[in-house]
C-alpha positions in Angstrom: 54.2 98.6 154.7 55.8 97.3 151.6 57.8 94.3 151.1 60.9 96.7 151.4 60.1 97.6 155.0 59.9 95.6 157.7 56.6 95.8 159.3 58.1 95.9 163.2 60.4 98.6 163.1 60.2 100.3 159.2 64.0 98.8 158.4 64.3 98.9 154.9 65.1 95.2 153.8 66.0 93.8 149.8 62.5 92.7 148.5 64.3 89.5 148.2 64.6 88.9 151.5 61.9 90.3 152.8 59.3 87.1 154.5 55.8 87.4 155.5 55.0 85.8 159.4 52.9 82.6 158.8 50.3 83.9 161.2 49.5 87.1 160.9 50.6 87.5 156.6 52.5 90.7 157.7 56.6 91.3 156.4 59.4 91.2 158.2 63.1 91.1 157.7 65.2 88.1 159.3 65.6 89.7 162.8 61.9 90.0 163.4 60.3 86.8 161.2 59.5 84.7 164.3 56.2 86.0 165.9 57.6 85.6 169.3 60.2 88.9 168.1 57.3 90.9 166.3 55.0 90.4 169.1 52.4 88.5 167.1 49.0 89.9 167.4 48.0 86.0 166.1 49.9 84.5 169.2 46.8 84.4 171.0 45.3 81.9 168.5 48.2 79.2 169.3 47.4 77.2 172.3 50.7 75.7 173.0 54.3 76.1 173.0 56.6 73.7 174.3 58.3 74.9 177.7 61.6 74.4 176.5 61.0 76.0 173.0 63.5 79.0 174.5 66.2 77.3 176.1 69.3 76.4 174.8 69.0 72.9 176.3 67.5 72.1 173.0 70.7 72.0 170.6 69.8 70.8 167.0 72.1 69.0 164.5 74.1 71.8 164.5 75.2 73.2 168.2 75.4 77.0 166.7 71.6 77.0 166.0 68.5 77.0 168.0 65.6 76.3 166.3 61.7 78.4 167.0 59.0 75.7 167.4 58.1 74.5 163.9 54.5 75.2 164.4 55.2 78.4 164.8 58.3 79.7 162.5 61.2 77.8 161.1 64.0 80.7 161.5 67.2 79.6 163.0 68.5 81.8 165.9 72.8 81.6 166.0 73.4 81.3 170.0 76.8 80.5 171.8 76.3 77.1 172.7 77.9 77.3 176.1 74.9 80.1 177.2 72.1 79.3 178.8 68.6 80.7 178.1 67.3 82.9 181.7 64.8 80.4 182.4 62.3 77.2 180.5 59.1 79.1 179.4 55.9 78.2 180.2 53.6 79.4 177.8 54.1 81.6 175.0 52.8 84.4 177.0 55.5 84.7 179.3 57.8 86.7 178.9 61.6 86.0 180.2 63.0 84.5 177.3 63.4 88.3 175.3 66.2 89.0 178.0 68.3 86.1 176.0 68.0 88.2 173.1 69.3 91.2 174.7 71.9 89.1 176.1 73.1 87.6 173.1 73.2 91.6 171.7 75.3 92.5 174.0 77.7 90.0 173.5 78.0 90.6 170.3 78.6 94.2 170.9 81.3 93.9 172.3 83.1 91.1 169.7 82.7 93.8 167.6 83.7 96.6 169.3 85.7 95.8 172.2 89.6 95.2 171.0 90.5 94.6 174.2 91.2 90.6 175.6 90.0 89.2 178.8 92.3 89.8 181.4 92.3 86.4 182.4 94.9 85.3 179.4 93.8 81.8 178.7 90.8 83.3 176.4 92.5 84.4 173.2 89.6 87.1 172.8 86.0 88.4 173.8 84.1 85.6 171.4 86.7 82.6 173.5 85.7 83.7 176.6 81.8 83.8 176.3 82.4 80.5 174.5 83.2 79.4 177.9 80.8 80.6 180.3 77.6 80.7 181.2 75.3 83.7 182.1 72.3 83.5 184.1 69.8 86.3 183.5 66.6 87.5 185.3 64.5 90.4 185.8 65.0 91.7 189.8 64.3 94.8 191.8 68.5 94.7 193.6 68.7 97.9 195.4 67.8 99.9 192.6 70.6 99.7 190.7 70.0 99.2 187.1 71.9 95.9 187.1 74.0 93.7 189.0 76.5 90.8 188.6 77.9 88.7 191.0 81.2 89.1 190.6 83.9 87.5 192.7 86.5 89.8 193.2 90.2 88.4 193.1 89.3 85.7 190.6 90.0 86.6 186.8 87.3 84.6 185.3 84.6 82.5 187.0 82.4 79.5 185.5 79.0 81.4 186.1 77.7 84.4 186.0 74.0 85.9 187.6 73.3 89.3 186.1 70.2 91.0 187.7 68.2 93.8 185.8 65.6 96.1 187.1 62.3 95.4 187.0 62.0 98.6 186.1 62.6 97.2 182.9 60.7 94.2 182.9 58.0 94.7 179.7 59.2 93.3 176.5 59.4 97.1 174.8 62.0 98.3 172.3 63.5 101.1 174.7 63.7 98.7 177.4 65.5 95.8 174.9 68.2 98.5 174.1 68.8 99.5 177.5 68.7 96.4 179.1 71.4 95.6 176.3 73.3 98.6 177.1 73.4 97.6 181.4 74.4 94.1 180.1 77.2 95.3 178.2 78.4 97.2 181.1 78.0 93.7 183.3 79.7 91.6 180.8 82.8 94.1 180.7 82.8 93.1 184.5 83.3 90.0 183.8 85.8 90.2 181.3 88.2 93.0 182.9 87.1 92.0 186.8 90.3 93.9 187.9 88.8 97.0 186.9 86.3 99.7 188.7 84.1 102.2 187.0 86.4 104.7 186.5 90.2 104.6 185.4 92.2 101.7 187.0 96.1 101.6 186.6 95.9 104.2 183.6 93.4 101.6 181.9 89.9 102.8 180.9 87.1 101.7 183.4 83.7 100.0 183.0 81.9 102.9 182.9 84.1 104.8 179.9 84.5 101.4 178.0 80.3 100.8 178.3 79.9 104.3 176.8 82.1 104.0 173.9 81.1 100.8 173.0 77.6 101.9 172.9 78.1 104.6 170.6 80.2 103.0 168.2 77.3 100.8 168.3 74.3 103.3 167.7 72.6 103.0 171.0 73.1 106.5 172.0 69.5 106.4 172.8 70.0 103.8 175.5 72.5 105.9 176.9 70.3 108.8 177.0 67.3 106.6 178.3 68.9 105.4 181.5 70.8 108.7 182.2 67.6 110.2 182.4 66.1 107.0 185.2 69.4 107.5 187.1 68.8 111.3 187.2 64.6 111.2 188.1 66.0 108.1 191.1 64.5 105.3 189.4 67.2 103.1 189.2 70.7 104.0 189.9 73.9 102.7 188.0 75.6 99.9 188.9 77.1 100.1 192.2 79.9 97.3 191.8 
C-alpha cells in the first residue's frame, strides 16, 4: 500500500493525512490509526493495557474525547459523554470494547439520516436524546434473535438501555461490525420512537422500514443483505419486539 491507501481497508486517504501505526510502521487513515481498530499484528508484543483504557469512565480535559493509551497511540476518539463503554477490558486481547465502536456508528447514522425527533418531546432531536442516555451493550445468544432491547413499553424514554446481540456475531470482523451496526440502529430506533412496532403504526413508518432506509442512505446495503441471508438459513432471527 501506498501512503494514499489505507492499509486496513484500501480507503484512499490525502497523502497528507495519511499516518503510519507506531507499532507495526504500516499507514492508515484517522479511522483505523489506533492498533486496537487495525488489529495490530504487533499487539502481541505489548504486555499491558490498562483495564479501563476503553471505558468512558476515563473523560479527559475535554468530556467529548477519549483518549487510546499513550503507550500505544495518541488518536482521540469523539464519544457522547453520557454513553458508557459495554464493559472495563481486561487485557488488550479481549475483545468487547469493538461493540462501542459499532455503537457509536450507529448513533451517528441516524443523526444523519433520521429527520425524525424522539417522540418523547423534551429531546429537541436524535443527537439530544443520546446525549441523555445511556446504553449498555453485550454480546448474548437471546432466543436467537439478532438483537434485543429492553424496552419498557408505555414509557416514552427511559434512563437505560441493555441491547443484546448475537453471539452469532461475536468475532471482531468487518461484516460482523456493519451488521451489528445495522441491528443497533434498528434497537436504537426503538428507543427513540417506543410507540412504534415493526411495521406501519398510526400511518407512521415502523422500525423495520425506517432501519432499512436509514441503512441505505447510509451505504450498508451489504449489512442488509448479510443478515437477510442469517434470518433466511435460521441462524438468527430479526428482532422479535
Amino acid at each position: 500500500m501506498t501512503e494514499k491507501y489505507c492499509t486496513f481497508d484500501g480507503t484512499k486517504i490525502d497523502g497528507t493525512l495519511s499516518m503510519p501505526c507506531k507499532l507495526c510502521g504500516y499507514v492508515y487513515c484517522k479511522d483505523h490509526l489506533s492498533p486496537q481498530r487495525h488489529k495490530c499484528t504487533m499487539l502481541e508484543n505489548v504486555e499491558y493495557v490498562k483495564a479501563d483504557a476503553f471505558s468512558n469512565s476515563i473523560v479527559s480535559q475535554s468530556p467529548n474525547e477519549l483518549h487510546m493509551p499513550s503507550s500505544i497511540d495518541t488518536v482521540n476518539i469523539n464519544v457522547e459523554p453520557s454513553v458508557k463503554n459495554v464493559s472495563s477490558m481486561t487485557s488488550i486481547t479481549d475483545s468487547p470494547y469493538w461493540l462501542s465502536d459499532c455503537l457509536e456508528d450507529a448513533k451517528n447514522l441516524i443523526v444523519e439520516y433520521h429527520d425524525e425527533k424522539p417522540d418523547d418531546k423534551s429531546f429537541v432531536d436524535c443527537a439530544n436524546f443520546f446525549a441523555h442516555k445511556t446504553f449498555d451493550v453485550k454480546i448474548q445468544n437471546n432466543g436467537n434473535a439478532s438483537g434485543d432491547i429492553n424496552l419498557i413499553r408505555g414509557l416514552l424514554s427511559q434512563p437505560l438501555y441493555k441491547i443484546c446481540i448475537h453471539d452469532m456475531l461475536r468475532e471482531d470482523t468487518r461484516d460482523n461490525r456493519r451488521m451489528i451496526t445495522v441491528v443497533l440502529v434498528h434497537q436504537l430506533l426503538h428507543a427513540i420512537h417506543p410507540s412504534r412496532m415493526h411495521d406501519f403504526t398510526n400511518g407512521q413508518k415502523g422500525i423495520n422500514k425506517l432501519e432499512h432506509e436509514l441503512a441505505n442512505r447510509a451505504s450498508y446495503h451489504d449489512a442488509l443483505l448479510n443478515l437477510e441471508s442469517l434470518n433466511q438459513s435460521g441462524k438468527i432471527h430479526l428482532c422479535n419486539m
